[in-house]
C-alpha positions as CSV (number, residue, x, y, z in Angstrom):
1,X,30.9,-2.2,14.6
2,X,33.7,-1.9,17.4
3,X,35.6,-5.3,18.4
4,X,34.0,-5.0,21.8
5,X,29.8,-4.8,20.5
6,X,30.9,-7.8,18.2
7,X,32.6,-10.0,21.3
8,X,29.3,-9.0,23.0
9,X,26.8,-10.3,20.0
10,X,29.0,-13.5,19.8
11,X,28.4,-14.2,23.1
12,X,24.4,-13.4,23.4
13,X,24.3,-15.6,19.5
14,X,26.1,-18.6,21.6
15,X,23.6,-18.5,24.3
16,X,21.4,-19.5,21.2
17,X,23.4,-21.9,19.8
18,X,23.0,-23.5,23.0
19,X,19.6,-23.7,23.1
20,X,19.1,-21.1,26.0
21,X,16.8,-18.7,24.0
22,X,15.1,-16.8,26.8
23,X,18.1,-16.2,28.4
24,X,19.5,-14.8,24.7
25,X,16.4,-12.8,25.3
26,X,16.8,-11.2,28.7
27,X,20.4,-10.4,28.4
28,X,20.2,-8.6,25.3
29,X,17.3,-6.0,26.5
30,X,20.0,-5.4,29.6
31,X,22.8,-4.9,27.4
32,X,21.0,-2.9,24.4
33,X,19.3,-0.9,27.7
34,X,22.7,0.1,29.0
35,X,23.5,1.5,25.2
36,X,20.5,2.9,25.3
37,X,20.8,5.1,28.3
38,X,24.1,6.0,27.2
39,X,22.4,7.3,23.8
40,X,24.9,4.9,22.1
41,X,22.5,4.3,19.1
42,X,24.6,2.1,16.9
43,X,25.6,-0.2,19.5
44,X,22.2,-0.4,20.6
45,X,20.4,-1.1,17.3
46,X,23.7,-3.7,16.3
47,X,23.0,-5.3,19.1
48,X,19.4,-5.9,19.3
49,X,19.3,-6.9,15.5
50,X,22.2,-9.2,15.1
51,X,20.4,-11.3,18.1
52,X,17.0,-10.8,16.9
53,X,17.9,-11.9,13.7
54,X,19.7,-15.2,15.1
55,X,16.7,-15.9,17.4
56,X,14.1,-15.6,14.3
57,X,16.8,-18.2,12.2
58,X,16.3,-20.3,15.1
59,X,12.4,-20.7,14.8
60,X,11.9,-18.2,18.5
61,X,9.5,-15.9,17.0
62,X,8.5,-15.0,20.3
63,X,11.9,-13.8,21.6
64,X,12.9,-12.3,18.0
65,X,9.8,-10.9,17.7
66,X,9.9,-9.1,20.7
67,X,13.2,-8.1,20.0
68,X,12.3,-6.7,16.9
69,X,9.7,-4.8,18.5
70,X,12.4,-3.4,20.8
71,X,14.6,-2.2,17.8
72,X,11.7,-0.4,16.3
73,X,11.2,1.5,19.7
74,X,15.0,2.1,19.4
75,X,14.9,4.0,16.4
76,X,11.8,6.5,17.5
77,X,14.3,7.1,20.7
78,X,17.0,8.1,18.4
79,X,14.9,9.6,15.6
80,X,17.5,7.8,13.2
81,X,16.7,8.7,10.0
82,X,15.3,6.1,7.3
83,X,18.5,5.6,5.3
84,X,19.8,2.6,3.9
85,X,20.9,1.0,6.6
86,X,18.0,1.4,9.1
87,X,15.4,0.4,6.7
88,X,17.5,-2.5,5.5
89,X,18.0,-4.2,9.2
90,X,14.1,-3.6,9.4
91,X,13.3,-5.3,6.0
92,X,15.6,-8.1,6.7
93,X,14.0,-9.1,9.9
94,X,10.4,-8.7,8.4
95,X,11.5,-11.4,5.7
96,X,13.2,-13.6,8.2
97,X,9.5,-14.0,10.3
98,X,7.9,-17.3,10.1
99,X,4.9,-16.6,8.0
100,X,2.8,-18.3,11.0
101,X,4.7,-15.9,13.4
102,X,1.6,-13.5,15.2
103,X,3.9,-10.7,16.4
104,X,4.9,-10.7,12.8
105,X,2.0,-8.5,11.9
106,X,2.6,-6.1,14.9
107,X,5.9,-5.8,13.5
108,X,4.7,-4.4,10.2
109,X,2.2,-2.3,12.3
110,X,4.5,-1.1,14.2
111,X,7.1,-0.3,11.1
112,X,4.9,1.7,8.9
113,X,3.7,3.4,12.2
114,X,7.1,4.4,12.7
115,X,7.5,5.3,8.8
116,X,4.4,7.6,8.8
117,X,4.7,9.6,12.3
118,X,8.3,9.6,12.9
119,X,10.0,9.5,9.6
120,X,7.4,11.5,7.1
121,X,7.4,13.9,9.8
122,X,11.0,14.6,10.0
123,X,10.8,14.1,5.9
124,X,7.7,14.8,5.0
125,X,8.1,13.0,1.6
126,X,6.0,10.2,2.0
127,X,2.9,11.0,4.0
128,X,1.6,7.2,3.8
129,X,5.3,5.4,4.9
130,X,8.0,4.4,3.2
131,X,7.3,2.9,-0.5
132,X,10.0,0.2,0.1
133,X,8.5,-1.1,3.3
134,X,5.4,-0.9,2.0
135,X,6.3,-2.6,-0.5
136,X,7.9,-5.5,1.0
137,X,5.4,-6.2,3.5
138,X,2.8,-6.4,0.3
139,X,5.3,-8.8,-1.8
140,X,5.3,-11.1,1.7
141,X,1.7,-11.1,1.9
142,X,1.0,-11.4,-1.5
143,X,3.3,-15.0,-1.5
144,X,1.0,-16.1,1.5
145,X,-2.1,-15.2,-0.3
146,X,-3.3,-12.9,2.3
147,X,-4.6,-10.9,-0.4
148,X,-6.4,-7.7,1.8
149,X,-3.5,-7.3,4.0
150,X,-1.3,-7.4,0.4
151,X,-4.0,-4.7,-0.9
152,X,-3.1,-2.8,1.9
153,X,0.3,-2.3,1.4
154,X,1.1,-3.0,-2.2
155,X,-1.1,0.1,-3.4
156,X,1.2,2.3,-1.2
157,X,4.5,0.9,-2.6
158,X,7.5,0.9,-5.4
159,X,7.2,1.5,-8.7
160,X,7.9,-2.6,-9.0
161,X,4.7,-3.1,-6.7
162,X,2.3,-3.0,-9.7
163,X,3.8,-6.0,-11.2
164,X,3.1,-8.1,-7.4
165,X,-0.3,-6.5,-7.5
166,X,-1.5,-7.2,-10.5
167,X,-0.4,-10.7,-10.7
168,X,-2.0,-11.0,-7.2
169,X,-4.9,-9.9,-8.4
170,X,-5.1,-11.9,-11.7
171,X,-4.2,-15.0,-9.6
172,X,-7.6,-14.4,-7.6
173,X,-9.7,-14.1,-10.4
174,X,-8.7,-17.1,-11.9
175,X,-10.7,-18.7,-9.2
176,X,-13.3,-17.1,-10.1
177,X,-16.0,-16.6,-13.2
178,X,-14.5,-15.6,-16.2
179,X,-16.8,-12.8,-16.6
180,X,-15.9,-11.6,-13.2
181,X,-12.2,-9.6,-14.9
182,X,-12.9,-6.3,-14.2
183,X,-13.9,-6.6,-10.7
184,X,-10.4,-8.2,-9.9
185,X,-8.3,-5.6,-12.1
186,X,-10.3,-2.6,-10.3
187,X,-8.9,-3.4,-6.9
188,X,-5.2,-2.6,-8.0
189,X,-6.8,-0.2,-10.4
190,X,-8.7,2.4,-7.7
191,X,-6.3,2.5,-4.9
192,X,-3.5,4.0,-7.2
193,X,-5.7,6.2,-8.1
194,X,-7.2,7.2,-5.2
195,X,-4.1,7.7,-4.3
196,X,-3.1,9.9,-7.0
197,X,-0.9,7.5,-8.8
198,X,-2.1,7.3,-12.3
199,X,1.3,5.9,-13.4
200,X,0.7,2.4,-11.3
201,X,-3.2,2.4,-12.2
202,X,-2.3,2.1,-15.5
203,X,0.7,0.1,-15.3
204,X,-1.8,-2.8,-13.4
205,X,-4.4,-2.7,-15.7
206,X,-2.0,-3.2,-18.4
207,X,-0.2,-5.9,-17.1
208,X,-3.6,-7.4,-15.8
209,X,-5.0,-7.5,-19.1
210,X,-2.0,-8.7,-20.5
211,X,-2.5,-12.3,-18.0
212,X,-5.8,-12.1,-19.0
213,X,-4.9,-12.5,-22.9
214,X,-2.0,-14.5,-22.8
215,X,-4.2,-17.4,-21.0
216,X,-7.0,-16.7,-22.9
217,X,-6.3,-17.1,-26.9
218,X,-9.7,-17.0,-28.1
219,X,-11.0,-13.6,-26.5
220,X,-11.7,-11.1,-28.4
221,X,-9.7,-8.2,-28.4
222,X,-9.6,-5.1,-30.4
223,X,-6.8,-2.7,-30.4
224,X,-7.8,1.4,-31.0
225,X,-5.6,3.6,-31.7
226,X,-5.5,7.8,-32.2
227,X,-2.3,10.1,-32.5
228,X,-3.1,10.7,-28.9
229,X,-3.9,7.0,-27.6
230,X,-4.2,3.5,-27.3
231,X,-6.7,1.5,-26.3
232,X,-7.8,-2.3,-26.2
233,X,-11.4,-3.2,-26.6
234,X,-12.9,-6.2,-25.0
235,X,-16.5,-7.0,-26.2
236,X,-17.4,-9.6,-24.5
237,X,-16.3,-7.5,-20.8
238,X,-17.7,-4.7,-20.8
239,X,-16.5,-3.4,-17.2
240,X,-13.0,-3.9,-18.4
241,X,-13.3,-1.6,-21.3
242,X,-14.6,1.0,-18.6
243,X,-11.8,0.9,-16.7
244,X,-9.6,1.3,-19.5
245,X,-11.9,4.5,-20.8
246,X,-11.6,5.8,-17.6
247,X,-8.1,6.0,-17.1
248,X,-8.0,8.2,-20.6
249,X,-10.5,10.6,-19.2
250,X,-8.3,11.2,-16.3
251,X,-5.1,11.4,-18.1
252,X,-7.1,13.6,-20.6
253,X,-8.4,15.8,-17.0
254,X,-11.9,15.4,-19.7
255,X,-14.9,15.6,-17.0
256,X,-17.4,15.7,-19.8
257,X,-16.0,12.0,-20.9
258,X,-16.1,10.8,-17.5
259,X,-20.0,11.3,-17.3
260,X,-20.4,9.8,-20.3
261,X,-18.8,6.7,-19.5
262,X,-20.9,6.7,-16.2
263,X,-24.3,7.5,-18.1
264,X,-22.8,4.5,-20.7
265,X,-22.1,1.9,-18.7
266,X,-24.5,3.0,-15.6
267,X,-26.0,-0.4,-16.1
268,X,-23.3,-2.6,-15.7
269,X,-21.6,-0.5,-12.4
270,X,-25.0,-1.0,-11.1
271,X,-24.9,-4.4,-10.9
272,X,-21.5,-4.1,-9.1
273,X,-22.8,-2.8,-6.7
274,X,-19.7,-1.4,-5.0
275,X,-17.9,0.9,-7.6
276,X,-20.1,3.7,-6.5
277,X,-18.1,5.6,-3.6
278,X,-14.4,4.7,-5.6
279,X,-16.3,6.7,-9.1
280,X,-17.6,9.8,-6.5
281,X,-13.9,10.0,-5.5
282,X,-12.3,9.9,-8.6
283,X,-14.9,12.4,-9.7
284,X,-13.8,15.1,-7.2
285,X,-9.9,14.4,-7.3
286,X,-9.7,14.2,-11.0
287,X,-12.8,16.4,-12.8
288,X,-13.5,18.8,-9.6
289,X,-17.3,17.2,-9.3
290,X,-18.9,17.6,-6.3
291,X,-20.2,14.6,-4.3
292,X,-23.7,14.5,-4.1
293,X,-24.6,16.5,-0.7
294,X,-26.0,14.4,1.7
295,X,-29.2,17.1,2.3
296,X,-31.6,17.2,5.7
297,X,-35.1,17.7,4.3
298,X,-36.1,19.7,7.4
299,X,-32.8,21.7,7.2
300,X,-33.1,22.8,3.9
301,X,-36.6,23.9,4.2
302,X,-35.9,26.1,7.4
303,X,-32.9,27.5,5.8
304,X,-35.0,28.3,2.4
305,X,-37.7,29.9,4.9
306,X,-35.2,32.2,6.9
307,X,-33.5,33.2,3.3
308,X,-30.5,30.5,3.6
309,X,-29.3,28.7,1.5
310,X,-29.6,25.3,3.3
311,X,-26.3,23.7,4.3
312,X,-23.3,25.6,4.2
313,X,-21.7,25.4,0.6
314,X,-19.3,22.4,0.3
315,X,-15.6,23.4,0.1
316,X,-14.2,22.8,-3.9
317,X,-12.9,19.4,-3.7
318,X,-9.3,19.6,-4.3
319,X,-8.6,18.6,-8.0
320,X,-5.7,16.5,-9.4
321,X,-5.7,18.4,-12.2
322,X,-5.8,17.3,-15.8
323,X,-1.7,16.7,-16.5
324,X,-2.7,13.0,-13.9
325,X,0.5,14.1,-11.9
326,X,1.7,10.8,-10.1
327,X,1.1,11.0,-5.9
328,X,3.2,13.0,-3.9
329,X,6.2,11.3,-2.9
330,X,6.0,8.6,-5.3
331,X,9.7,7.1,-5.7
């Protein structure tokens, strides 16, 4: 940062210090517009965080939310690329919002907006945003136990989201019926791997069940073991034991298991209730099995009568294949 853009932040941060925050406000978009139009990028983006940040210290989410929205508009202008430095000024305003701030959550819109369509593009390594903002935003949420916006986030993260997710999870079902486990480990459980991240799936059920032992000395637990595996039984939860059996018929890429352990425990995911569409999906990414075909009665029979074939065959689902790579772009 030049001598001059520092003598220019020091005065917009005393305006603050004084108490004159929309004026802090105003005079930074003129400045950071002049840098702007000049394409001077670094001044710019110095400029708009160093007061942003001092407006959001000073309790004027408004102003520093607006601000912040600014900066992010900034760096699609520029098409800076997400190195260290430009994700760190955006992860350090997103942790200095007032959780009760609103244009906090446009923020983190607009942030993983700018991490999908502008960065991924010019990347293309991480089609669903940047792990580490991702990440971050999840870890946030997660400490304000706003658990779906959490979910969001935290199953597209860092190979340290797991941990955040898990205990978020476990945290929940604690509130809950005891018999109710499974249903709390399968939401960290079934968007890794819907998202082709068998690593995390089974890195949350592990450390899920782990909680769920520590706190709970008298359940019964059976540990099974091959040259190939390891497995913990839990009588008493049946739907736990699933999941575990499931995530060794995808590591094993065995679609002959997988329908057994739907036949098995058909009962119990029944009375889920919502398992259903997350099993179909696993079934196509992981064993190549079609989803059922959602048939018109009236089409098929006029394409049997003019020598059809009904609906046009469904493309082969595109399978993960039986090594359970982790997702592309996983860090």
């Amino acid at each position: 940062m030049s001598a001059k853009i520092e003598k220019i932040i020091v005065r917009l941060q005393g305006k603050i210090t004084e108490g004159q925050f929309y004026e802090a406000q105003q005079q930074t978009r003129v400045v950071a517009a002049r840098y702007i139009k000049a394409k001077d990028w670094p001044a710019a983006t110095d400029i708009l965080f160093n007061v942003c940040s001092s407006l959001l210290k000073a309790g004027q989410g408004g102003s520093g939310g607006d601000l912040a929205l600014f900066l992010i508009d900034v760096y699609k202008q520029a098409e800076l690329k997400p190195d260290a430095g430009n994700k760190g000024k955006l992860l350090t305003l997103l942790r200095t919002f007032d959780s009760e701030e609103p244009t906090r959550k446009r923020f983190v819109t607009e942030m993983i907006g700018l991490a999908i369509g502008r960065w991924s593009a010019k990347c293309g390594e991480y089609p669903a945003g940047e792990p580490e903002l991702h990440h971050v935003a999840g870890s946030l949420y997660a400490d304000e136990h706003d658990v779906y916006e959490a979910e969001r986030h935290l199953a597209l993260g860092t190979k340290d989201s797991p941990d955040v997710f898990a205990s978020l999870e476990y945290e929940w079902y604690t509130q809950d019926d005891s018999h109710t486990a499974a249903l709390y480990a399968a939401r960290a459980v079934f968007p890794y791997l819907l998202t082709g991240n068998v690593r995390d799936a089974n890195k949350s059920l592990r450390l899920f069940t782990s909680r769920l032992t520590e706190a709970n000395k008298n359940l019964g637990v059976q540990d099974v073991s091959s040259s190939s595996a390891e497995l913990r039984i839990y009588p008493s939860l049946p739907l736990l034991n699933f999941l575990g059996l499931l995530l060794l018929a995808v590591q094993k890429g065995s679609a002959d298991l997988f329908r057994q352990l739907k036949t098995k425990y058909a009962a119990h995911i029944k009375e889920v209730g919502i398992w259903d569409e997350a099993l179909t999906s696993v079934g196509e990414m992981y064993f190549g099995i079609q989803r059922p075909r959602q048939g018109n009665p009236l089409f098929d029979m006029m394409g049997s009568m003019f020598g059809g074939g009904g609906a046009p065959a469904k493309p082969q689902p595109k399978r993960v294949g039986s090594s359970a790579p982790v997702a592309e772009g996983l860090d």
